[in-house]
N, C-alpha and C positions, 0 to 999 in steps of 0.2 A: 637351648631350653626347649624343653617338649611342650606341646599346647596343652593349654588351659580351656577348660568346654565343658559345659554342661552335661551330666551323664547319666545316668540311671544303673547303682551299684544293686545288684543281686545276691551274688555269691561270695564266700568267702568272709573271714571276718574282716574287715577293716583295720589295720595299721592305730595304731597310739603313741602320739610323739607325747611322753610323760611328762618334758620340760615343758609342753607348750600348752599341754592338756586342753587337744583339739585333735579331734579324727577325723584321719586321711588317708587314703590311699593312692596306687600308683598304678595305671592299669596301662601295658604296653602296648605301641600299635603292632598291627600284625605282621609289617614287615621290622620292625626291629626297629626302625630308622628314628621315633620317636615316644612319645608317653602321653598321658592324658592325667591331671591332676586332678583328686574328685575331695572334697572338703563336707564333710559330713555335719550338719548342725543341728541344734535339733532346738524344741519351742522353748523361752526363757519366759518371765514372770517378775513383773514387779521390779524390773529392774533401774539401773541409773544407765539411760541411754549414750551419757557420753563416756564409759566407759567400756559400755557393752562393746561398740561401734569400734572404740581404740581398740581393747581387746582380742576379738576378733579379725581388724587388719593387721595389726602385728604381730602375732599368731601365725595368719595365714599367706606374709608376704614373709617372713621369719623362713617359715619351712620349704618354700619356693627358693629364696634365695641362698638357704643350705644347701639345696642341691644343684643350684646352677654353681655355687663354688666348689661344691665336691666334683663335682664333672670336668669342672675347668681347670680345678689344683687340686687334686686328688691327694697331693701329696702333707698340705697342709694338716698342721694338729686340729682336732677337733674339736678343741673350745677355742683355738683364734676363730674358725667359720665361724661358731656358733656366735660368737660376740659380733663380726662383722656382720652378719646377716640379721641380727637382732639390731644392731644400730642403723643401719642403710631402713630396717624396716619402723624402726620409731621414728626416725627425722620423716619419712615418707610420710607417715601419717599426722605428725604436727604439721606440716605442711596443708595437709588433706583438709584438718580442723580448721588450720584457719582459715580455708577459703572458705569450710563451710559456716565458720562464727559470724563472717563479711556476708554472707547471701543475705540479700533482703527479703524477710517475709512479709505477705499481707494481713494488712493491721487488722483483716475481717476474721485471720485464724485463730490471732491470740482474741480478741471480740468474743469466740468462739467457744473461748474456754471458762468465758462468766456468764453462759447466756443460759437460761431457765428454760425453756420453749422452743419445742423442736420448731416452730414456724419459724419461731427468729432464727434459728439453726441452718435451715432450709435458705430462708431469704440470704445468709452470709454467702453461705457457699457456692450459691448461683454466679452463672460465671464464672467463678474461680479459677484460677490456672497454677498446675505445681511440676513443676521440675524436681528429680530425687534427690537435689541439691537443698532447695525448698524447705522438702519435707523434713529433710533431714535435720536442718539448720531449724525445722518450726518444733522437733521433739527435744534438742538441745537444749534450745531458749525453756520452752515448756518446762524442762525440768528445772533449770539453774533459777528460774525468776516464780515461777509460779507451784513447782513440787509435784507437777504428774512424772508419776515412775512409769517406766517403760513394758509392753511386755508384745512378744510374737507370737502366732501359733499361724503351723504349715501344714495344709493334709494332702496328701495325692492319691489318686483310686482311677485305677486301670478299667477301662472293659470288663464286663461279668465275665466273655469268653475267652480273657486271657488272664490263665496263669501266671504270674510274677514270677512264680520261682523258674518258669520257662523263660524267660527275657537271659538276653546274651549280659556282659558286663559294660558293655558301652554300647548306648545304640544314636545314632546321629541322621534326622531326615535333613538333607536338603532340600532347602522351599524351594529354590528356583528348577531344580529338574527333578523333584522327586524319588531321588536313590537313597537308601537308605545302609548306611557305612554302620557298621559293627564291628566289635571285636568280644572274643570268647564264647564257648559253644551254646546253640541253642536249636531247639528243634522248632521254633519258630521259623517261617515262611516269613521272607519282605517284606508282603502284605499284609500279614497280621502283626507287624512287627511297625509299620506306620501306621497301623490301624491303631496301637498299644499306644502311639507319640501322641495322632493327630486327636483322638477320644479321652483320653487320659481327663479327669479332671484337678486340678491345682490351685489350691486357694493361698491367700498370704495374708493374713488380717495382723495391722499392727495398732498396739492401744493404748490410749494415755489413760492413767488411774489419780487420782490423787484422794481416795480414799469415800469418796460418796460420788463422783464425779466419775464417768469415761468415756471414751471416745474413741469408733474403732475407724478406720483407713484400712483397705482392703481391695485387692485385687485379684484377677484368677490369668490365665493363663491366658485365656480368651479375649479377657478385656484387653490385654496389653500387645496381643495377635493378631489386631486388628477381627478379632471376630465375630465381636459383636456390630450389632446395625444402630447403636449412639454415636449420631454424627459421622455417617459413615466410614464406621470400622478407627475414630480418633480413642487411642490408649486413654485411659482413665480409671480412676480409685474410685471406689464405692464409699459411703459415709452412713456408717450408723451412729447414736449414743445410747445412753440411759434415759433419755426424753423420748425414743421411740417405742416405748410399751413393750419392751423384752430385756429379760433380766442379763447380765451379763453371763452369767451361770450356761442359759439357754441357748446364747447367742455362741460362746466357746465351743460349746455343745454340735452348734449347727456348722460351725469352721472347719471341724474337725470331721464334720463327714462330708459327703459326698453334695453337701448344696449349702447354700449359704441365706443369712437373713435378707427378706427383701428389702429394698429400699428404691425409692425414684432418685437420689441424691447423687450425680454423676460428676465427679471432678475431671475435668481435662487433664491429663498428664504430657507433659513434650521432654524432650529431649529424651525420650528411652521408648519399649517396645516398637511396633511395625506402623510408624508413622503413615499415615495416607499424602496420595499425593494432594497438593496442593493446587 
């Protein structure tokens, strides 16, 4: 199976699996020997988050495991793959749910979603600790018992001095030495090419609606990079809602470009990003 990594697609249009109505593409490494799987998503609205979530892994473990069996049995029909790789990818993910339905959340989130007053808002989350397991399990609940619908919004912005349409098709820095692995042409330098990773701004703001009510969870590239100086350099979600004096309109608005709404609200995240040591 060729790896799967995070990548930065430029050129060319993207791949559309119709059955699966998800964009992907396949991008080779340079010597031949393997591949790089790049899954294209883009912001959703108002949706029901346990389907989103289902959706989306089966979808994108579906067209993974079509190609690890066309690789391995080339010779099979292509609606047995298609059925076995669709099945092997729904049991995966009822699997996936119920551990996330079993996560225990903290009684101060859902607290969280009756509360009037950004003080008392403020005062819940102090403290707080979330795992993406957590979170996950606390958008679930939120919809099935209480009716916030789901929604995402992504933005990323390069350096003013680098051109995007110059970036290669895969560009990969390693932290521990510094080198910087590519594949496809680019008139980019190294240098400006870790300079395009390490500067790059990256936001993720996700939001529970229930129709007068929201609340957004959000994090940047930074936060979760240990980059920031909260708790020296410990991963953590930002927290705004509709009790912080900005409309949601404003706040999408501010997600979407190159900075985001303030807030002092800093949730600890563990088990994911560049943990400090301890």
């Amino acid at each position: 199976m060729g790896k799967v990594t995070q990548i930065k697609v430029r050129k060319n249009k993207p791949l559309k699996d119709n059955s699966m109505n998800i964009e992907h593409k396949i991008i080779p490494d340079e010597d031949g020997k393997g591949f790089t799987y790049a899954f294209i998503g883009s912001d959703v609205e108002y949706v029901d988050p346990i389907k989103y979530y289902g959706d989306r892994t089966i979808q994108t473990r579906t067209i993974i495991y079509k190609k690890m069996l066309a690789l391995k049995s080339p010779d099979f029909p292509i609606p047995i793959v298609e059925k076995v790789a669709n099945r092997n990818a729904t049991d995966e993910w009822e699997e996936q749910l119920n551990k996330i339905l079993a996560t225990k959340v903290p009684d101060n989130l859902f607290k969280l979603l009756k509360c009037d007053s950004k003080k008392e808002q403020v005062r819940l989350l102090k403290g707080l600790q979330l795992t993406p397991e957590i979170l996950i399990s606390f958008f679930f609940v939120a919809y099935k018992a209480y009716g916030f619908k789901f929604s995402q919004y992504k933005s990323e912005h390069f350096p003013k001095a680098i051109d995007k349409s110059d970036l290669p098709k895969l560009a990969i820095l390693e932290r521990t030495t510094g080198e910087v692995k590519k594949v496809g042409n680019t008139s980019l330098t190294d240098g400006q090419i870790k300079q395009a990773i390490e500067q790059r701004k990256v936001i993720v703001a996700k939001f529970l609606d229930d129709g007068s009510n929201w609340h957004a969870f959000f994090i940047t590239f930074k936060s979760i990079g240990g980059e920031e100086s909260w708790k020296n350099g410990q991963p953590h979600y930002h927290y705004i809602s509709d009790k912080f004096g900005i409309s949601r309109e404003e706040a999408v608005k501010q997600f979407k470009s190159d900075k985001y709404p303030t807030t002092s609200v800093h949730i600890e995240l563990l088990d994911y990003g560049t943990q400090p040591e301890k």
